[in-house]
Structure formats: C-alpha cells, structure tokens
PASE-113262 format. One record per residue (C-alpha): residue in one letter; x, y, z. Coordinates in steps of 0.2 Angstrom, whole numbers, padded with zeros to 4 digits, always signed. Layout:
<nodes>
aXYZ/...
</nodes>
This chain:
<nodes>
x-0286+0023+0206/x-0296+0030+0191/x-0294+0020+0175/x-0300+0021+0158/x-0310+0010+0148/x-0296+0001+0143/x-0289+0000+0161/x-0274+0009+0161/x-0271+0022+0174/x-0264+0038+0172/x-0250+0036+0181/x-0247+0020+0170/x-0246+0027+0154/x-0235+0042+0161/x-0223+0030+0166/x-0227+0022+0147/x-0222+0039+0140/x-0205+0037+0151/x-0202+0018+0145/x-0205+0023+0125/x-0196+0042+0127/x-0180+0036+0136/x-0178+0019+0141/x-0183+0011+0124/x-0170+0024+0115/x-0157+0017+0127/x-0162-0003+0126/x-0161+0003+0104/x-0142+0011+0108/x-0137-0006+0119/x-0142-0016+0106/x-0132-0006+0093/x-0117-0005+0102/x-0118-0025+0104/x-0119-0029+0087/x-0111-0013+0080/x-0094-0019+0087/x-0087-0032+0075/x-0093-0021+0062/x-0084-0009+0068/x-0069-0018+0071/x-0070-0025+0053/x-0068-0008+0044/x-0053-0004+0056/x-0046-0021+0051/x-0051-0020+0032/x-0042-0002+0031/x-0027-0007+0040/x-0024-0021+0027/x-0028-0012+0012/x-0015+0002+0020/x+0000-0014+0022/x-0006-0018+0004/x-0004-0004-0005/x+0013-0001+0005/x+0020-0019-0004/x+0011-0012-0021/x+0024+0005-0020/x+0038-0008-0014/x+0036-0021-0028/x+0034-0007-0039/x+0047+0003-0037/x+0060-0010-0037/x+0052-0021-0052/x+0054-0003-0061/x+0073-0005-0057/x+0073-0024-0062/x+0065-0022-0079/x+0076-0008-0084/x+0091-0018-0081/x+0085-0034-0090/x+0080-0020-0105/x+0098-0016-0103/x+0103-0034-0108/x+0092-0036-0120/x+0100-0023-0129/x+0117-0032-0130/x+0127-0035-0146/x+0125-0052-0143/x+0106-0054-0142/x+0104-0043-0156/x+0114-0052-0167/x+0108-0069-0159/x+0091-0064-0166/x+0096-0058-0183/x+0100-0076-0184/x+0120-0075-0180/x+0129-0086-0168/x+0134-0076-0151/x+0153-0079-0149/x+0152-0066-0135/x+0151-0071-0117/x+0138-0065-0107/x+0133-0061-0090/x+0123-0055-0078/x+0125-0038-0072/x+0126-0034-0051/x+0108-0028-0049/x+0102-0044-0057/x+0114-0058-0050/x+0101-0061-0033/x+0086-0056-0044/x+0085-0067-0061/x+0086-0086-0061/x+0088-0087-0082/x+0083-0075-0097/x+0078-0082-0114/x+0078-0073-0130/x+0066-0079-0142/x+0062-0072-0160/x+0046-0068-0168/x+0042-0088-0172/x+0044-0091-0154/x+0061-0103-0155/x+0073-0098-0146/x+0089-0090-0150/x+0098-0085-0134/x+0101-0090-0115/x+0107-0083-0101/x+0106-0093-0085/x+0113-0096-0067/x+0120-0111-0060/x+0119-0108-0043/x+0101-0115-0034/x+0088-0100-0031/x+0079-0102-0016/x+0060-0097-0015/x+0047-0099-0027/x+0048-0091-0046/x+0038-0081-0057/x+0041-0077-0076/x+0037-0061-0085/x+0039-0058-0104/x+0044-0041-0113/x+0044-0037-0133/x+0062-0035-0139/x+0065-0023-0153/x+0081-0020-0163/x+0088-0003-0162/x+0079+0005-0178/x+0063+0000-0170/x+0059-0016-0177/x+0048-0029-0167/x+0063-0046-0168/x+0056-0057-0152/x+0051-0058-0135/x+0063-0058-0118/x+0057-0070-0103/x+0065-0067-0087/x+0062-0081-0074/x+0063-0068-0058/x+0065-0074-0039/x+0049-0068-0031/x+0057-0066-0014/x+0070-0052-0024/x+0054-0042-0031/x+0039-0048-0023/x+0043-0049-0003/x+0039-0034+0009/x+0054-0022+0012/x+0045-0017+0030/x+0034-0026+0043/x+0019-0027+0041/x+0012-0024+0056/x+0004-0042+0061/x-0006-0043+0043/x+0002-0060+0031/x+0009-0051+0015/x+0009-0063+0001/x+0011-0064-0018/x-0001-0078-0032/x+0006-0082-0049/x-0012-0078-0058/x-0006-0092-0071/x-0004-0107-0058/x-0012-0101-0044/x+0003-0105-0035/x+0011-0095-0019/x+0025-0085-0022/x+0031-0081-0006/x+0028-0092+0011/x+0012-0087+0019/x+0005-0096+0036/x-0009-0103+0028/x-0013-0111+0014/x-0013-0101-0002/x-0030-0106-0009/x-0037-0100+0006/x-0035-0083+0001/x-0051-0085-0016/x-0064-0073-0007/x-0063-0057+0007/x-0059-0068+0019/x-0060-0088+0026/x-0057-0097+0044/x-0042-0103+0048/x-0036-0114+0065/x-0054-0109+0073/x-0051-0089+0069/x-0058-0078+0055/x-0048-0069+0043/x-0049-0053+0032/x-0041-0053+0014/x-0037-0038+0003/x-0028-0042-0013/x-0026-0030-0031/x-0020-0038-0047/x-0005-0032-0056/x-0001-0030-0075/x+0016-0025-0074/x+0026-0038-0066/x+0010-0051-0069/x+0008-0056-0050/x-0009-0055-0038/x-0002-0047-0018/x-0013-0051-0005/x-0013-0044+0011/x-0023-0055+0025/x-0022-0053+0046/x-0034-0061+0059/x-0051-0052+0063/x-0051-0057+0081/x-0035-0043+0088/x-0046-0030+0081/x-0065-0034+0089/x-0060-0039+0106/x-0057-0022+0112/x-0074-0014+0104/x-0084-0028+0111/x-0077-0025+0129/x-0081-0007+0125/x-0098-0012+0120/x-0100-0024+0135/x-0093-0009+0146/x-0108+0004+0137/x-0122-0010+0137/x-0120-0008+0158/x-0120+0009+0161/x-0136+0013+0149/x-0144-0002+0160/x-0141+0007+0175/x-0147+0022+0168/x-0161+0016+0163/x-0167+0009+0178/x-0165+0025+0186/x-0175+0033+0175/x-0189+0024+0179/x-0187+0024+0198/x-0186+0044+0195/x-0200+0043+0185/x-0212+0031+0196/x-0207+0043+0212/x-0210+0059+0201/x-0228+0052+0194/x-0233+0048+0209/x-0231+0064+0217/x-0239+0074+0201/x-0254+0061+0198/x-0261+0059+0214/x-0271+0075+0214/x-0276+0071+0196/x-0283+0056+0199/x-0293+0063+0213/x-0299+0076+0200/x-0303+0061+0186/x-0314+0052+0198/x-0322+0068+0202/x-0325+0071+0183/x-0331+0052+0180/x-0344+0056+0194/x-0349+0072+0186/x-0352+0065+0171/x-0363+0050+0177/x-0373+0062+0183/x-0368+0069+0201/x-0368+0086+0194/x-0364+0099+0206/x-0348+0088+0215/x-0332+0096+0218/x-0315+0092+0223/x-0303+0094+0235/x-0290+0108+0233/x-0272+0105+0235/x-0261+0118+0242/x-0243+0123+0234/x-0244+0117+0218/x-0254+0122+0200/x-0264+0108+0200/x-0274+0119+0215/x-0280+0131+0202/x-0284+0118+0190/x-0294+0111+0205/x-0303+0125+0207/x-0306+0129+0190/x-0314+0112+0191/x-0325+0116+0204/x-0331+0133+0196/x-0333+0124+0181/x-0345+0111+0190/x-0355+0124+0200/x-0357+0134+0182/x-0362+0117+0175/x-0374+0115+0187/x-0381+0131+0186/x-0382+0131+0168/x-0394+0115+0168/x-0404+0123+0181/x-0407+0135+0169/x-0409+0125+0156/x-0423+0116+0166/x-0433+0134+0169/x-0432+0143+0154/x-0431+0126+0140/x-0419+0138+0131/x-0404+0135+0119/x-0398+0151+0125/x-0391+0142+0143/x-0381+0130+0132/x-0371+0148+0125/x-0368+0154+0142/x-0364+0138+0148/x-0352+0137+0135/x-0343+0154+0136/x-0341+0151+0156/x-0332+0135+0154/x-0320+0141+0144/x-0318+0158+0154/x-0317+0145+0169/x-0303+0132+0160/x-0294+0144+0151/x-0289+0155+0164/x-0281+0142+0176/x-0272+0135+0160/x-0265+0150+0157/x-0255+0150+0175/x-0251+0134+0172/x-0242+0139+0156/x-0234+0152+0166/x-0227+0141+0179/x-0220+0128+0167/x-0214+0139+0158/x-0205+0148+0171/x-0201+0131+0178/x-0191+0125+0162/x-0183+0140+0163/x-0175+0138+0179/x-0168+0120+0174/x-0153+0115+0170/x-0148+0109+0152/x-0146+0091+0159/x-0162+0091+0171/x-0173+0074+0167/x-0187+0085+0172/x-0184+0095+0157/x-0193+0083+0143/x-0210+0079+0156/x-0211+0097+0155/x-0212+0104+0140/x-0224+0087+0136/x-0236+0095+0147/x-0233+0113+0140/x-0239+0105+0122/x-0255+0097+0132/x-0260+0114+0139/x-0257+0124+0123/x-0268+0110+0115/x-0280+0111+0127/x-0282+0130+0124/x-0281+0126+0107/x-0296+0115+0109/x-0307+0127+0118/x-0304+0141+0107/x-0306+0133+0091/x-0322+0126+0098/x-0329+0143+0102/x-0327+0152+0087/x-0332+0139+0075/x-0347+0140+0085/x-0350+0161+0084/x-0341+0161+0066/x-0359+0160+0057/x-0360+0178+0062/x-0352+0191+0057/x-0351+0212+0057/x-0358+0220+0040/x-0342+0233+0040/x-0331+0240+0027/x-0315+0232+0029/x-0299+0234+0021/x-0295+0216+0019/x-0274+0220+0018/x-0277+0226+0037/x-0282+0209+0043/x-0270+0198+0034/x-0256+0210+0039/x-0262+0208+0057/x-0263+0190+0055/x-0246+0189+0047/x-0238+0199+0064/x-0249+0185+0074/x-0238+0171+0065/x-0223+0178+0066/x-0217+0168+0083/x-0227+0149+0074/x-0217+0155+0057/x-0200+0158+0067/x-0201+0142+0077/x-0203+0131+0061/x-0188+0141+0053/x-0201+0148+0037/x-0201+0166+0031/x-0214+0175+0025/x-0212+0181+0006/x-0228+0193+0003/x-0233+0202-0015/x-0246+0217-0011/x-0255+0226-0025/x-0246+0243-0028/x-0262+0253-0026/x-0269+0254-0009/x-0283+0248-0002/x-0295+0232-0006/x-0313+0233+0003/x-0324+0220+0007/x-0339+0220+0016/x-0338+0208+0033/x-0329+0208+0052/x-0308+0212+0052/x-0308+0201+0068/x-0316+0185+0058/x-0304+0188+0043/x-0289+0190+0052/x-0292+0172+0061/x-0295+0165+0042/x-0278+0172+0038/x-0270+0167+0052/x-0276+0148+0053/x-0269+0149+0036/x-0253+0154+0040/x-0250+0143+0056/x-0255+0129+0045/x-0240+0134+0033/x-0229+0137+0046/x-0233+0116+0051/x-0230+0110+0034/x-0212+0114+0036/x-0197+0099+0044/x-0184+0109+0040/x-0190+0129+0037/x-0195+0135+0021/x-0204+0152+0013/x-0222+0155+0013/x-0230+0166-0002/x-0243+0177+0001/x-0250+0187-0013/x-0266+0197-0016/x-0274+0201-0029/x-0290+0208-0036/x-0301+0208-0052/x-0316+0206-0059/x-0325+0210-0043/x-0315+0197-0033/x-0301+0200-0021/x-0289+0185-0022/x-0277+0179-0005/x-0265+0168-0010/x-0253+0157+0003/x-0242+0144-0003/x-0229+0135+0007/x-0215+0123+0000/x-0221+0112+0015/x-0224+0090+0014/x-0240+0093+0006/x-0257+0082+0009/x-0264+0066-0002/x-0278+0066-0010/x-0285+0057+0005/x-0282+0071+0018/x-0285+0084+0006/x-0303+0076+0003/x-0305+0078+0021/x-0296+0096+0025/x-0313+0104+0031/x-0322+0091+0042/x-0323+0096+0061/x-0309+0090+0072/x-0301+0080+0057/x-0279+0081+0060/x-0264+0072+0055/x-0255+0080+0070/x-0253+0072+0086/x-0255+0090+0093/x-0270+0099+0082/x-0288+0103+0087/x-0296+0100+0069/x-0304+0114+0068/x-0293+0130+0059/x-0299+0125+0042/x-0317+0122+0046/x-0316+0137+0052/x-0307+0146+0040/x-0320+0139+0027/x-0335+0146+0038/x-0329+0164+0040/x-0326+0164+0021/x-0343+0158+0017/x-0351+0171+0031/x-0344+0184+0020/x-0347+0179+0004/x-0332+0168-0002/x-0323+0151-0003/x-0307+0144-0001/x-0299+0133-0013/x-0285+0120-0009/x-0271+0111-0021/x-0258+0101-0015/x-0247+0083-0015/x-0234+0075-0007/x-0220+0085-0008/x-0223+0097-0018/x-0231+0110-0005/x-0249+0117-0003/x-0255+0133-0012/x-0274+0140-0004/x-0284+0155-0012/x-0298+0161-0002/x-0310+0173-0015/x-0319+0187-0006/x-0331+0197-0015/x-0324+0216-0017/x-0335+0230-0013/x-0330+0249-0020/
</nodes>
C-alpha cells in the first residue's frame, strides 16, 4: 500500500476525513447532551419556581391590599383620633370581621413615639407573626403618629393554591425569622440554592416593601434532571451506534474507491524516481479508468517530451510538454466532474454518500484550477498589440462571475462612464482574466453575501477599474504577500489569480493597486494606460 512521507495511506486519511467530518461532530453532540442535561433541567426548575413565586406575590398582594385598608379603617375611629390629640377613649373598641383571624394587636402611637391606644386580642394566634407600621393622620391632613399592626403571617403570607411540589415560605427581613413552616431550615434558604438530606435544592425569593416580608419559593433539583439525563443516556447510544456505522460504511466504501488509486500512486512514485515511460492498469466501469488512462498518456507524452528534450536541447519541449499534460489531465477531469456531478444528483437528500462527493467535486475543480492558473501565468508575459475597448472585457468577465457571485449571495453594483468607449492598446482575452480573477476573489471574500462595486473611470491618459467588496478583508500580513505565486489562505485556492492579474497588467502597461483590513472589505484599482 502506497504511503507518503509521513506514512499515512490514502485510504487512511480518507477514513480521517470520515472520523473528523462525522464521527467527531457526533462524539462533540454526546458529550453536550451528557452535560447539557442538568443545565437544562435547572432552567425548567428555576422558571417553575419563579412562576409558584410570583403566583404567592399576587396572593399576599392582593389580600394585604384588603388588610391594610381595613386597619386604615380603624385608624380612622373617633376613638384613636381623639386618643391621639391627647384625650382619653371612653369608647369601646373592636375588631371588625375581616380583621378578627388576621390582626393579633394594633397600637396607636403619637409623633413622640408613646403610645396612646391598644387594641388587642385575648384569644392565642397560632403561627408565627410579623409587624408592619403605617403613618396615621388626622382628618384635615395632619401627620399625629404611627399605627402598628402585629398581623398572623399564616392569614396574609401563606399560599392560597398548591404549589406544585416547590416549598413556599415567607422571612421577616428584620429577624431573619421564618414566617410560615418550611421543611427545611429557614437559613438555608441565604443564596440560589443549598443541599439538603443529600439533595440539591433551587431557591427564588423577591423582597417586599409593602407588607415588609422576603417570599421564597424553593423545590428539589433532582424531579426535574432525572428525566433529561435518561434522555441524554438514551441519545448518547444511538449517536454511538451511528457512528460506528459510519465508519464500517466508510472503511467498506474507501476500500472499494482507493484501490485503483493506489495502484495509480505507486505508479506515479515510480515515474518520478525515474521509470519514465511506465503505465498503469486500466479499470473497467468506473471514472478512475479515464483518470487511468489519462495517466498513461500523460506518461507516454512525458517520455516523449524528454526524448526531445535530449535531441534538440531546446526550452521549447518543456512548452509542448507542458501544454499536453494539461490537455492530457484536464480532459479526464472534466468527465469526472460530470459524473459526480450527475451522481450527486441522483442521490437522496439523506444519502452518506452525499458529503465524500461533493469533497471530491472541490478536489477536481481545484485541480483544474491548478492546471490552468499554472498555464496562463506562464503565457501571460505575452500579449496581442490590439485596440481594445476595455468595458468589453470587464463586462465579459463580470457574465463569467455571475454563477462564483451568485453562489457566495454578492451582487454586482457597476458605475460606467456615460460616454462610450475606453481604448487601450493590449489582448481582450488577457484583460478579461484580469477582471475576472478579480471578481471571483470578491465573490470569496463574502460569508454571508454582500455587493461588489465596479467602477471605471478615466483621466489624465489613464483608464481606472475599480472593484471593491464589503468582504473580511486581508492583514497587512497577507496583503504584503497578495502577489507571490501560489500564496492562499483558502484551503481550496491555487495561488496564482493575483500574480496573474498583476502580470497581465504590467504586459500592457499598468498596475494594480490593493487596500484593505479586517473587516472593512478590499477595494483594487488596476490603471491601464488609455490610447485615443
């Protein structure tokens, strides 16, 4: 089995590309099932009690509403009035119904703080007992005292509805003391939550003004994470199994693809230690047969080509040699793209095959890339001395784009001069490959779509072609580096659309000019001299 220097096989780091694509995804979604469940079960728990909470909150308010209108009400006896003006109350008060199960005593002190009238019950109050305080003022306005009310809790305070397993409870933010029973001990409850008999618990609590008391709301964690981590456990499975599938798929499938391949790698190790003139054996029935033959054309050409070289000790065979390999390469990868293409076509939305696919749909354009790139930054120091209308090559080049522009989501946004025409002297083939390597880079530039500017414009003997993209942008670090041969920060690029760019613009005259930064989009201007 062929290997490279490092020793991996092909086969090997196809099933890699399985184990990173798919089966590391899933182990990253086990894992965040696993430990996303007691989260998950805290926030469900967390909202639940802050929904009993605010519940107690409308109940305590709604009847403390009722309880401090009626004990206003006996504040505003003739008796208490005239008991703080300083006269003795010969009347005899008493409670009203509303307040009998509610109010323990009521004191009426004046301004100095002594008090000057009592109203109390004789009968024991179970539960525990909270006071609030209210001004009192006599009937023309005037501030006379204050009115403490020593309420039950349980009568204001307690529930009216269950509270569906969670501990409702009620702290008097003076003492610290509970209010109403709880099953745990009340200073527990000091932070979002604490342990108790082995289990965690979850507290909400909110602070009232108006009657002075602190609710709490607290349940046990453990009702509400069980049920997610079995879920959890239950997923954690079925995407092991999964993924163990995937990779016996993928071993059986890889084996089947990369045994003709490898034959064809150790055939190409050979030729390039020196066997030239060695060929292959072609498999029937699938594309890698034309691939194979383009192989063996490629090696007959190559040994052809050095024959010449040897006879005529001329530069001119490495050209031919040259222009027949890619002839000889492109041609088979061409029918491969078709049958991929047709291939992932024909699948299903759900097919596995789908992803190794379209992988090796991106080698072959990359490839074809490569090979044409290479060839025309080798012609490009060339070019025809024609008059050339330089709008009619960047319009071309902007058609070209279209399908790079539309996958990307950019649209083009293009300001021509109003008069016609802008002649330069050069070759309309070479200028329309400028325009267009500019334009795929634009189109690249772009995550999420975006415009791309083009403007032309023309003074001073000089024609201006502006392209600017709203794209990531380059540091100055790649920027310093944007025309040096097969220099790219894509995984899939050749390298060589700037270089080139820059060389057919030097052959006929020009330059090309580059700002850009992170973020902010690139803006090129390539100069051409204008010729009238």
């Amino acid at each position: 089995m062929t290997r490279d220097a490092s020793g991996r096989t092909l086969r090997a780091e196809m099933l890699g590309i399985v184990l990173v694509a798919v089966v590391a995804p899933l182990a990253l979604l086990g894992l965040w099932l696993a430990r996303g469940t007691a989260d998950a079960g805290e926030r469900l728990l967390r909202d639940r009690i802050n929904g009993v909470l605010t519940v107690a909150i409308r109940d305590v308010g709604e009847r403390w509403v009722t309880t401090r209108g009626a004990l206003l009400g006996l504040a505003d006896l003739d008796g208490v009035q005239r008991a703080l003006g300083g006269v003795a109350d010969t009347t005899k008060a008493a409670f009203p119904p509303s307040l009998i199960n509610v109010v323990r005593e009521v004191v009426a002190r004046d301004s100095t703080g002594v008090e000057r009238w009592r109203l109390a019950r004789d009968a024991p109050v179970d539960g525990g007992r909270f006071t609030v305080r209210m001004p009192l003022v006599s009937r023309d306005g005037r501030r006379m005292g204050t009115l403490e009310a020593t309420l039950v809790a349980t009568a204001v305070l307690a529930p009216s509805v269950a509270a569906g397993g969670a501990s409702v409870g009620a702290i008097d933010p003076a003492t610290g003391s509970s209010l109403l029973p709880l099953a745990f001990d009340a200073g527990l409850v000091r932070g979002d939550d604490f342990t108790w008999n082995g289990e965690r618990w979850l507290v909400a609590r909110r602070v009232l003004d108006d009657p002075p008391v602190e609710l709490i709301a607290a349940a046990p964690l453990a009702d509400y994470v069980v049920p997610f981590r079995s879920a959890a456990r239950r997923g954690v499975i079925v995407l092991a199994i999964v993924a163990v599938l995937c990779v016996v798929a993928a071993a059986a499938l890889t084996r089947r693809t990369t045994r003709a391949l490898e034959e064809l790698a150790t055939t190409a190790d050979a030729v390039a230690s020196g066997e030239i003139g060695r060929t292959v054996r072609v498999p029937e029935g699938t594309e890698v047969r034309r691939l194979a033959r383009a192989f063996n054309t490629m090696s007959e050409s190559l040994q052809r080509t050095l024959d010449a070289l040897a006879r005529r000790e001329s530069l001119a065979a490495v050209g031919e040699f040259a222009a027949g390999l890619a002839h000889e390469v492109r041609n088979p990868l061409t029918a491969i793209r078709i049958d991929l293409q047709r291939a992932d076509e024909k699948l299903d939305g759900e097919s596995a095959l789908r992803v190794p696919i379209r992988r090796a749909l991106g080698q072959v354009e990359r490839l074809d890339a490569t090979v044409t790139g290479a060839l025309r930054l080798a012609r490009s120091g060339q070019v025809s001395d024609a008059m050339v209308d330089v709008l009619v090559p960047l319009d071309a080049a902007m058609h070209a784009a279209e399908p790079a522009l539309a996958r990307s989501g950019a649209t083009l946004d293009v300001a021509f001069p109003g008069r016609a025409g802008l002649p330069v002297r050069g070759d309309a083939a070479a200028l329309e490959q400028l325009f267009l390597n500019l334009l795929l880079n634009a189109a690249q530039s772009f995550d999420h779509g975006g415009v791309v500017r083009v403007g032309v414009e023309a003074d001073d003997g000089v024609v201006r072609v502006t392209i600017q993209d709203a794209g990531r942008g380059m540091s100055p670090e790649v920027r310093a580096r944007l025309f040096e041969p097969f220099y790219t920060t894509r995984a899939d690029g050749t390298g060589l659309g700037l270089p080139l760019a820059r060389r057919i613009a030097r052959a006929h005259g020009g330059e090309i000019e580059v700002e850009s930064a992170p973020g902010t989009g690139t803006t090129v201007v390539v100069r051409l001299p204008r010729k009238d």
